[in-house]
N, C-alpha and C positions, 0 to 999 in steps of 0.2 A: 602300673606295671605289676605283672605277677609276683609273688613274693615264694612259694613254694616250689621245687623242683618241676613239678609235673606244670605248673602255670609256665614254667619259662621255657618246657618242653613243646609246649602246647605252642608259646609264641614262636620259636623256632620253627616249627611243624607249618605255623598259619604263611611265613615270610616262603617256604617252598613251596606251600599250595598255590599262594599267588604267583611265584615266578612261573608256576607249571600254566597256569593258567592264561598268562599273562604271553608265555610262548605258544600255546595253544591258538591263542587269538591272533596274533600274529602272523601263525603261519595259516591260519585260515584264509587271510589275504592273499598268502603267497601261494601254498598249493595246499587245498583243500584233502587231499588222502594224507599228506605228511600230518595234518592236525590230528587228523583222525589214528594217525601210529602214534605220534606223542601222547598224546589220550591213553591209548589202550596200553602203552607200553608203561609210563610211569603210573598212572593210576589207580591202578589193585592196589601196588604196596604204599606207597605215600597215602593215600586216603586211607586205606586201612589203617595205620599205626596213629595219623590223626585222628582215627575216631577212636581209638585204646587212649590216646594220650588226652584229648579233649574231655571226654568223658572222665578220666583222674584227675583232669584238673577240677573240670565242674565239681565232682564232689569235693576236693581240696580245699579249694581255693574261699576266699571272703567275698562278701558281695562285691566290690567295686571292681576286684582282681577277677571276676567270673567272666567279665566279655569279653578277655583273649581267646579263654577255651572254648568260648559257646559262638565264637564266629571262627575258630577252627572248627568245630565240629557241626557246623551249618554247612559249612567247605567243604567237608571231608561229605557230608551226605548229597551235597550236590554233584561235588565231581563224581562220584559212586553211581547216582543216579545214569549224569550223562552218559558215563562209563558204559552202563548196564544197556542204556539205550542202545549206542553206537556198538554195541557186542550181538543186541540181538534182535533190534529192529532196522536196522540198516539193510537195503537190499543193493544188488548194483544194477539194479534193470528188470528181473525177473517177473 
């Protein structure tokens, strides 16, 4: 368990990246454009402040406390990516 502010911020941060993801996926099954709203709408700012907050813990934190922040901040670079994907490489037919 993190022991400094910014590690327990980082684990907070990482428990809403997964639910975000975690409704994402779910609504994949169910209707494939809602996933893709939930995506676009929560993820600029929760992946952003996870990668501010990840990145203070990294440097913060002690070795063993360092995998909260550094599988937040794998999350926050993934969602980002996907994010960026479904922002500018998605067509709807053209």
């Amino acid at each position: 368990m993190p022991q400094t502010i910014w590690g327990k911020l980082s684990f907070a941060i990482l428990i809403l990246l997964a639910i975000e993801i975690a409704w994402a996926i779910i609504m994949v099954f169910v209707n494939f454009l809602g996933a893709m709203t939930v995506i676009l709408q929560f993820t600029p700012f929760l992946a952003a402040v996870g990668m501010i907050v990840g990145v203070a813990g990294v440097l913060n934190e002690k070795k063993k406390a360092k995998r909260i922040p550094l599988l937040t901040l794998l999350l926050s670079f993934i969602l980002i990516a996907l994010f960026l994907t479904i922002l500018f490489g998605f067509q709807f037919g053209g």
